[in-house]
C-alpha positions as CSV (number, residue, x, y, z in Angstrom):
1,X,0.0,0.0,0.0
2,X,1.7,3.0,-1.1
3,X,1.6,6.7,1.0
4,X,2.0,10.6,0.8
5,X,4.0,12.1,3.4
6,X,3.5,16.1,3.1
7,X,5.0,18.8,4.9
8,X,1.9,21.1,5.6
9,X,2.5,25.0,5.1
10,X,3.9,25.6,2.0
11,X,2.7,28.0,-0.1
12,X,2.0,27.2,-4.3
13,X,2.8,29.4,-6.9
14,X,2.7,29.2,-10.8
15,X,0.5,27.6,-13.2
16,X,-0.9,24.3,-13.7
17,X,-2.9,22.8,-16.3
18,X,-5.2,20.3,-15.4
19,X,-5.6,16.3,-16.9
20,X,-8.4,15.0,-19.4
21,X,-11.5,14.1,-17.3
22,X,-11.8,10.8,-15.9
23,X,-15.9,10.6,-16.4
24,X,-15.7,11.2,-19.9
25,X,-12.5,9.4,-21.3
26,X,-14.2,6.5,-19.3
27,X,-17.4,6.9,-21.6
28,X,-16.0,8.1,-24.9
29,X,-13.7,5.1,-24.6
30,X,-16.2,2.6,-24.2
31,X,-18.0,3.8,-27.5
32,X,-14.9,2.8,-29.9
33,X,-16.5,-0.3,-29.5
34,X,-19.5,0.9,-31.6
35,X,-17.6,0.8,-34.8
36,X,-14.8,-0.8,-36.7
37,X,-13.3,2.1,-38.0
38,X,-10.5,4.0,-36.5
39,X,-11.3,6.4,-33.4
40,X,-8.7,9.2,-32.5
41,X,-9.3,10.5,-28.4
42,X,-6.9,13.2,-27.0
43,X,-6.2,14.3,-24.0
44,X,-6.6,11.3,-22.0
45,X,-5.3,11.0,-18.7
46,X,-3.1,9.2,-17.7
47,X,-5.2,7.2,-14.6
48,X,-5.1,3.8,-13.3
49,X,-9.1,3.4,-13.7
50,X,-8.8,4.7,-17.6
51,X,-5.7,2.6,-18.0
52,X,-7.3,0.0,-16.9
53,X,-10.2,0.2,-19.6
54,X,-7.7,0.6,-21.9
55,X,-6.2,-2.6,-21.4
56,X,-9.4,-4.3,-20.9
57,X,-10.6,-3.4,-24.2
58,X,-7.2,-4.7,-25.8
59,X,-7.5,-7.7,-23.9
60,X,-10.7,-8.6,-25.8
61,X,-9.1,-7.6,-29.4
62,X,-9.5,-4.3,-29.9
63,X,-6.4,-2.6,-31.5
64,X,-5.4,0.0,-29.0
65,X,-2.0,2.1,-29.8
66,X,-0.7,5.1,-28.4
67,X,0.2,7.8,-30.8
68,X,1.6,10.6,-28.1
69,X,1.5,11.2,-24.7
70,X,-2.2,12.0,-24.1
71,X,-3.2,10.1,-27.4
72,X,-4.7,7.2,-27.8
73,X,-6.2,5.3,-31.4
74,X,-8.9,2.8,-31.3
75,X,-9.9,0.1,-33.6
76,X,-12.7,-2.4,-32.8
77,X,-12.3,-4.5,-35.8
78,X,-11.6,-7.6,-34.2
79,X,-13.3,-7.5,-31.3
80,X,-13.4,-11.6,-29.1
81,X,-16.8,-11.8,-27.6
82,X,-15.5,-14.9,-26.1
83,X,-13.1,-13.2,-24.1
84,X,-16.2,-11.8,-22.2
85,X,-16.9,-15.4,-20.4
86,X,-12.9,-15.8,-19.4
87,X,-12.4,-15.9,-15.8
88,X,-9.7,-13.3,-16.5
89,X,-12.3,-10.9,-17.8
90,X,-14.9,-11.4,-15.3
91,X,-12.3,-10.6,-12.6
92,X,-10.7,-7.5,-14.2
93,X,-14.0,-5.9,-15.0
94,X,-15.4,-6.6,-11.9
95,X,-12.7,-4.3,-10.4
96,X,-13.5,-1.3,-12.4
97,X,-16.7,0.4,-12.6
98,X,-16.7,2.3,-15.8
99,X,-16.4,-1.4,-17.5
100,X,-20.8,-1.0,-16.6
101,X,-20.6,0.7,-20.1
102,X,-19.3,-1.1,-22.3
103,X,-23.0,-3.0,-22.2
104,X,-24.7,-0.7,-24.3
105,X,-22.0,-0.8,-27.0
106,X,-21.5,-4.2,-27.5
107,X,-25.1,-5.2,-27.4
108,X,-25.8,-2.7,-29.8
109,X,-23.2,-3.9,-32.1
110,X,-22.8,-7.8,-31.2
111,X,-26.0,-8.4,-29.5
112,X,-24.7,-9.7,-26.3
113,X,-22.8,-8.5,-23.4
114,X,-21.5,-10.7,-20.4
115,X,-21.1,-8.6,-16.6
116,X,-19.9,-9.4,-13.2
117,X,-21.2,-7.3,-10.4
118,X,-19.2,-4.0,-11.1
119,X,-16.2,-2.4,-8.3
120,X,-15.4,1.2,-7.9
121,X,-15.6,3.6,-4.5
122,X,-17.8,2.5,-1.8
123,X,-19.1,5.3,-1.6
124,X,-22.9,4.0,-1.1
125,X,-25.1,2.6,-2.8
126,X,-24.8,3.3,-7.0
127,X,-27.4,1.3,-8.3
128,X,-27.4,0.1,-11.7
129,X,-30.9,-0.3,-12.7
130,X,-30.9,3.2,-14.7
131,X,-28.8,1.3,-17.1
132,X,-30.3,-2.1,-17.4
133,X,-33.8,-1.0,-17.3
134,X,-33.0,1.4,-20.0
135,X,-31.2,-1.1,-22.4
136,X,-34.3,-3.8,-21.3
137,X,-36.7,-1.1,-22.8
138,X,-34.4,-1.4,-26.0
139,X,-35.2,-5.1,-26.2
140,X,-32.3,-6.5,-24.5
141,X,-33.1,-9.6,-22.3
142,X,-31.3,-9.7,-18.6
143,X,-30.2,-13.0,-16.6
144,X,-28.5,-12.9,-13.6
145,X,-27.0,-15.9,-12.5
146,X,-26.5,-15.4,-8.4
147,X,-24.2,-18.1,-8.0
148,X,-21.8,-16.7,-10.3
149,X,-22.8,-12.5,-9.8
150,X,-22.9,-12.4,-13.5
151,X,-25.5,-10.5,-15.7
152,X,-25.9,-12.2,-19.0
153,X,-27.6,-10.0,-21.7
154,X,-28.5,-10.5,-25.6
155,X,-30.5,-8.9,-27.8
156,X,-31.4,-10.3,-31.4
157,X,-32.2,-6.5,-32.5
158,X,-32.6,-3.5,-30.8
159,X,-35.5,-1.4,-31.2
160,X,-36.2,1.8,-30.5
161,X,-38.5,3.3,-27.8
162,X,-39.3,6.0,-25.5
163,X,-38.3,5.9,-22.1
164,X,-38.4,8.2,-18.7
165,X,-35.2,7.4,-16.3
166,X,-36.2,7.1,-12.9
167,X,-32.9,9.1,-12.7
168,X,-30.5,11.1,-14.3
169,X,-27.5,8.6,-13.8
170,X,-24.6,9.8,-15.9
171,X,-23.2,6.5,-16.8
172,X,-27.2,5.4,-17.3
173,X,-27.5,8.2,-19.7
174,X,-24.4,7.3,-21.6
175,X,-24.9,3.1,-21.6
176,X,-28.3,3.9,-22.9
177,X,-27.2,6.5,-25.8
178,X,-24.7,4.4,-27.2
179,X,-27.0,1.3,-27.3
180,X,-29.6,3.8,-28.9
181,X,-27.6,4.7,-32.0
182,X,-27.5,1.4,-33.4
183,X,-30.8,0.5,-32.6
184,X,-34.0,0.4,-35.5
185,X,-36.1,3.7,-35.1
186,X,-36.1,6.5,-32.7
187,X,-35.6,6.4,-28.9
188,X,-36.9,9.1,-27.0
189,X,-34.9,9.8,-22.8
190,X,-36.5,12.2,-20.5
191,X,-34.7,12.5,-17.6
192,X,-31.5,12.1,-19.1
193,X,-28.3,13.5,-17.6
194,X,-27.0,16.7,-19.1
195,X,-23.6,16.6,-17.7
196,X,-21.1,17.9,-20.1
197,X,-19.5,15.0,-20.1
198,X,-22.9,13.5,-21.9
199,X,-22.6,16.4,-24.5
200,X,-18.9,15.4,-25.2
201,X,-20.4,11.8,-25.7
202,X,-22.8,12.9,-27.9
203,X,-20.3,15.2,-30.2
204,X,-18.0,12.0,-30.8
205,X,-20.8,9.7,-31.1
206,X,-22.3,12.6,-33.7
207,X,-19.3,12.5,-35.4
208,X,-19.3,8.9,-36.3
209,X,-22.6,9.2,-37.9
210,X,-25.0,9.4,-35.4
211,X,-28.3,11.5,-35.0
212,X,-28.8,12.7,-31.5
213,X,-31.3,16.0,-31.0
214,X,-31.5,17.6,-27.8
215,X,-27.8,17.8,-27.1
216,X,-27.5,19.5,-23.8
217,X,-30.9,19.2,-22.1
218,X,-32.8,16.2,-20.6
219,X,-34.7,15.5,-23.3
220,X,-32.7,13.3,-26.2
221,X,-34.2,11.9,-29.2
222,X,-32.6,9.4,-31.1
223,X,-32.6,8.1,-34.6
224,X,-30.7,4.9,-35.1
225,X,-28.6,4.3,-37.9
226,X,-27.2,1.2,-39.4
227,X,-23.5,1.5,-38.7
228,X,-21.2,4.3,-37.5
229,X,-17.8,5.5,-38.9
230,X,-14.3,7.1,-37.8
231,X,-13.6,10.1,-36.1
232,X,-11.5,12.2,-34.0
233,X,-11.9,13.9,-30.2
234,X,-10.6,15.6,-27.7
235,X,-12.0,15.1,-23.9
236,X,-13.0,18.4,-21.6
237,X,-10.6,19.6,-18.8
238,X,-11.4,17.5,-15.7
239,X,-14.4,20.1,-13.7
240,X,-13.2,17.8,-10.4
241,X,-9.5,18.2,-11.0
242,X,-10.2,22.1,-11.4
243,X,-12.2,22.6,-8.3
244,X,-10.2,20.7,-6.2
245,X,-7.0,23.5,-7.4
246,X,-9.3,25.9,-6.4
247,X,-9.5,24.4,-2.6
248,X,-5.8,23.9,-2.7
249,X,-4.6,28.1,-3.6
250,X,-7.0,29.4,-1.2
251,X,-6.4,27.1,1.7
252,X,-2.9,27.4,1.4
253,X,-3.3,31.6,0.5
254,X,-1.6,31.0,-2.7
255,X,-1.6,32.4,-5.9
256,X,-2.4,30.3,-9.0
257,X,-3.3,30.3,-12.3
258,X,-5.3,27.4,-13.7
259,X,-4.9,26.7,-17.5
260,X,-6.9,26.1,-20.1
261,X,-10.3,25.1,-17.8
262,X,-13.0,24.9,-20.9
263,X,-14.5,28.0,-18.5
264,X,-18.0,27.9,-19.7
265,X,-18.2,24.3,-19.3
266,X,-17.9,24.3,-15.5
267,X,-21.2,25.4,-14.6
268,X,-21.8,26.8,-10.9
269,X,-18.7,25.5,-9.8
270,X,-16.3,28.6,-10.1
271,X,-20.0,30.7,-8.5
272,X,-20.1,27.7,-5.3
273,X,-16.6,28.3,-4.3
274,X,-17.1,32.6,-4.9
275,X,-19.8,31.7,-1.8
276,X,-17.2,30.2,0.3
277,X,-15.2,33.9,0.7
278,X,-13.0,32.4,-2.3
279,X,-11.9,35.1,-5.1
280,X,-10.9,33.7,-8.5
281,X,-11.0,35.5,-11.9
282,X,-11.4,34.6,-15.3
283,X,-9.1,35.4,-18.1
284,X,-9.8,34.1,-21.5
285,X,-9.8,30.5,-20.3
286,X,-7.7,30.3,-17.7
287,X,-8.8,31.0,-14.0
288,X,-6.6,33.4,-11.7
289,X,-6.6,32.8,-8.2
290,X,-5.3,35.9,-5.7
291,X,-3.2,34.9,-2.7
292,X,-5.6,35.5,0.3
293,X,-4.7,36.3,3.9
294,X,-8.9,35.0,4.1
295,X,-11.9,34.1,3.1
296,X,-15.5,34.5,4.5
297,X,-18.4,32.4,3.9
298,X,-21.5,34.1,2.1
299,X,-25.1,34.0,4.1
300,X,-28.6,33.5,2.6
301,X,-29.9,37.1,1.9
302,X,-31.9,37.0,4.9
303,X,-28.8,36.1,6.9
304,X,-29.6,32.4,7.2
305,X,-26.2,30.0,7.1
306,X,-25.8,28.8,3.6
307,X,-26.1,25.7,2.3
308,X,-24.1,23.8,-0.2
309,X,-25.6,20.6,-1.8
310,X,-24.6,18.7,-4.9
311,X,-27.3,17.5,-7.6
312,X,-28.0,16.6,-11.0
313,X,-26.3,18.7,-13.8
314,X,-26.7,22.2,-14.1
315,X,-26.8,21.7,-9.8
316,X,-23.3,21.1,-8.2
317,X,-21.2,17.7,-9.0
318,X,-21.1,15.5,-6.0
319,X,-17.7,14.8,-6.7
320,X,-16.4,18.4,-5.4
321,X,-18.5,18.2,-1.6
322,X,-15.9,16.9,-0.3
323,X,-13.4,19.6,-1.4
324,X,-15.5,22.4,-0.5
325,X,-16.0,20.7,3.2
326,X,-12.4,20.9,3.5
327,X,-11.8,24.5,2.0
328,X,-14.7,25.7,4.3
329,X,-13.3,24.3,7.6
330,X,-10.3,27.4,6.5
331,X,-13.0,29.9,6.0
332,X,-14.9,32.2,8.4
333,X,-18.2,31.7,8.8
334,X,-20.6,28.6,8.7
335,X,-22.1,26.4,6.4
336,X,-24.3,23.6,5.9
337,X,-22.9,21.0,3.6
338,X,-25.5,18.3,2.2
339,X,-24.6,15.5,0.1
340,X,-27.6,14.1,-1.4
341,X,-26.5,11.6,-3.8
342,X,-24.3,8.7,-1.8
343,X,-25.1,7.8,2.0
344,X,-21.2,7.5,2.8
345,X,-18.9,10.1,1.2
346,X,-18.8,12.1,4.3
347,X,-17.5,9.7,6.7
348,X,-13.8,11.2,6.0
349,X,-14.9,13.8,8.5
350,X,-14.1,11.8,11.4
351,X,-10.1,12.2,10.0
352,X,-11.0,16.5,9.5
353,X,-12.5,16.8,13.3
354,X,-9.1,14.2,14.6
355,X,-7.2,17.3,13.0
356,X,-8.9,19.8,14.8
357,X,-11.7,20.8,12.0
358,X,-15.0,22.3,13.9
359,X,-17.5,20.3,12.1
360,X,-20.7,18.6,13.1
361,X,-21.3,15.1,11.3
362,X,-25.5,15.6,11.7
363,X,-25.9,12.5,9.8
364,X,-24.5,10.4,6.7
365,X,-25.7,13.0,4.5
366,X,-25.5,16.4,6.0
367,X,-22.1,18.0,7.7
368,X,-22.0,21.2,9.2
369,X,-18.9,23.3,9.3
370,X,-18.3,26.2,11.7
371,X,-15.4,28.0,10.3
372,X,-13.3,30.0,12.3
373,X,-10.4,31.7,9.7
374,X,-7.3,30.1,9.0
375,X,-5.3,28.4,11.4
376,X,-3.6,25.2,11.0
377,X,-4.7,21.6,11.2
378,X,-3.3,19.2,13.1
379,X,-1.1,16.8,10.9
380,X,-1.9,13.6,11.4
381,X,-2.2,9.7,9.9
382,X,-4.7,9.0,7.6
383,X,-6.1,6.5,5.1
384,X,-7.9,7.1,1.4
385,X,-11.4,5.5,1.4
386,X,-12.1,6.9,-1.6
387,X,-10.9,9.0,-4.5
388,X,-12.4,12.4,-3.5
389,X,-11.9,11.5,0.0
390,X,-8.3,11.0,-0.8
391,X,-8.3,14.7,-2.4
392,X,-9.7,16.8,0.4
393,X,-7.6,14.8,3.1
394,X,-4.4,15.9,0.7
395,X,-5.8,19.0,0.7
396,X,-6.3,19.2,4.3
397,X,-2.7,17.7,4.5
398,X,-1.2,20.9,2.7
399,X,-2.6,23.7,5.2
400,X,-1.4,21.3,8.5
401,X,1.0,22.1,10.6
402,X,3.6,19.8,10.4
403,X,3.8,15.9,8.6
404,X,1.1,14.2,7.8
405,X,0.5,10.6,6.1
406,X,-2.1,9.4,3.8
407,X,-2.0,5.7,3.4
408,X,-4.1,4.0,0.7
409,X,-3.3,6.1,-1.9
410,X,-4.2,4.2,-4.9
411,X,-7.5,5.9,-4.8
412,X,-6.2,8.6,-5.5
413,X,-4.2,7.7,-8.1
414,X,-7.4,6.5,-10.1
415,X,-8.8,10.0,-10.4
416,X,-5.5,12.6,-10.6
417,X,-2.4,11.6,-12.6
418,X,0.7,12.3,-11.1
419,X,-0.8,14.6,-8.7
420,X,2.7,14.9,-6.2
421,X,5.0,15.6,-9.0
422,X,2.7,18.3,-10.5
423,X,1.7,19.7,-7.1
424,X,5.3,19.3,-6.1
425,X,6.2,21.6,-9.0
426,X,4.5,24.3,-8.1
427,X,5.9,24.5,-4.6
428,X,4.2,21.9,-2.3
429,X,6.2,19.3,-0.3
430,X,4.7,15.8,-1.2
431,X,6.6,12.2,-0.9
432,X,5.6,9.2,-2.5
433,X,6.8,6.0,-0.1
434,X,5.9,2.5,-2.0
């Protein structure tokens, strides 16, 4: 189990550009599999839980190669659908949780799909009837053999249908959508997921020939076509890997520049952390951030303590609570923090109050932090539970006083590539231990 030792304190200066995002490359990868032509995808990071789908997909014939550092071709040619019932397959999919999507794709193309019980963060519950119930709606027949923990589905043709998600899962969205494009006639999803990430999906899946209306919104209509072609893409700046920068220059008073951010595809995320005291500035499409002695937390217009939750896109991405949680804990002032979407992402607390954080755990869902201006945590031993998790308690780390440890670190090495040498660079104090 490898660790980070940091040296809490130091101050970061300079620019940094942040890595592909993990959400989409997981997605836009998955739909190479929808044609046998050649697909082009830049700026991919370089993460275990991409590089992991990566080799997955080669493992079961696809031609993978990588033309530069951040480049990767795709050719589904020759893809083994036999590979699929290998125990080596069912155990390597089983420990990755983007390999859910690659259902829609090859039942769209091949008509079957084999799939163990999905990993990823335990983070709650993250159910996965969004995405079967959608694809079942598309004609696709589900067996689930308990003994094994192995969904078998098939499909002799998909049709196309309308359906209304019971919720607007991202990855639901996107196994749905690329099992949609190949199927006969239109498919209508309300309550689809808007995230950009879906948009990007749909621009590359355009690009290969499909017809998607209603880009954007909740509402997408399909029309399937026969087969889809080659293209080229290039995946957004990671929104997660951007906010969480944001945490680290103010809670370490620093002053940064963030590069290249795709600004107007962040949504309220740049506006949520304005509310926490913290002053940014954009130019052209970079973001600016002032070094700041401190930061106070907005109220409510009628002086109520604001609240911060996460929710569906355009509302707040669950996957920056956590950072905000942390950031506030440096602010003055209070704030409510609620995390709607998973039961268990705020149990890293207990680690923030060990390290002298004012924060009241109300319940799995709901934290409340009572900010009292900058003053420094108390380093301490920690350990990862999950990758966002692993983010804020680096983050916390940096504005310590003294050394602290974060143990586990693999999870965070599945979301942020090479995030102690680029940190590192820009003035923190980080050590990797094996």
């Amino acid at each position: 189990m490898a660790s980070f030792i940091i040296e809490g304190g130091c101050r970061l200066s300079g620019e940094i550009i942040p890595q592909g995002a993990k959400n989409e490359a997981l997605q836009v990868i998955c739909a190479t599999l929808l044609t046998a032509e050649e697909v082009i995808i830049e700026n991919i990071p370089d993460i275990l839980d991409v590089n992991n789908l990566i080799r997955l997909l080669g493992d079961m014939g696809v031609e993978t190669k990588r033309l530069a550092e951040d480049t990767w071709s795709f050719k589904a040619e020759n893809v083994n659908i036999d590979y699929l019932e290998t125990p080596e397959f069912l155990k390597r999919s089983a420990s990755l949780r983007g390999s859910v999507m690659i259902i829609g794709p090859l039942v769209a193309r091949f008509g079957r799909a084999i799939l163990p019980k999905p990993g990823g963060d335990k983070i709650g519950r993250r159910r996965l009837d969004t995405h079967f119930v959608g694809i079942q709606k598309l004609g696709a027949e589900f067996n689930y053999n308990d003994a094994e923990q192995i969904y078998n589905i098939s499909a002799e043709k998909l049709k196309g249908t309308y359906m209304l998600l019971d919720e607007a899962s991202v990855t639901g969205t996107a196994n749905i959508v690329m099992a949609a494009v190949l199927a006969e006639g239109e498919t209508t999803i309300y309550n689809a997921a808007c995230e950009p990430y879906i948009q990007q999906l749909c621009r590359l899946l355009t690009k290969m020939g499909a017809k998607i209306d209603g880009q954007g919104s909740n509402l997408l209509r399909i029309e399937g076509v026969t087969s889809l072609g080659a293209a080229k893409h290039r995946i957004l700046p990671d929104m997660i890997e951007i906010g969480s920068f944001i945490g680290m220059a103010a809670i370490t008073g620093s002053e940064v520049t963030i590069k290249d951010v795709a600004y107007d595809d962040l949504g309220i995320i740049p506006d949520t952390f304005s509310r926490l005291g913290i002053q940014l500035e954009r130019r052209g499409d970079d973001i600016y951030i002032p070094a700041q002695k401190e930061y106070t937390i907005d109220t409510f217009i009628d002086g109520s303590i604001l609240t911060i939750a996460d929710a569906p896109w355009p509302g707040l991405t669950p996957d920056l609570i956590s950072v905000l949680l942390v950031v506030a804990t440096q602010a003055k002032g209070s704030v409510l923090i609620h995390q709607k979407m998973f039961e268990s992402r705020l149990f890293f607390v207990d680690k923030l109050i060990d390290m002298g954080a004012q924060i009241i755990l109300c319940d799995p869902h709901r934290a409340t932090v009572i900010g009292t201006g900058k003053r420094p945590m108390r380093a301490t031993t920690m350990t990862s539970p999950d990758i966002r998790a692993g983010i804020a308690l680096l983050i916390a780390a940096m504005c310590a006083d003294g050394k602290s440890t974060i143990h586990n670190i693999e999870q965070i090495d599945r979301g942020y590539q090479n995030i102690d040498v680029r940190l590192n660079q820009l003035g923190a104090n980080i050590m990797r231990l094996d």
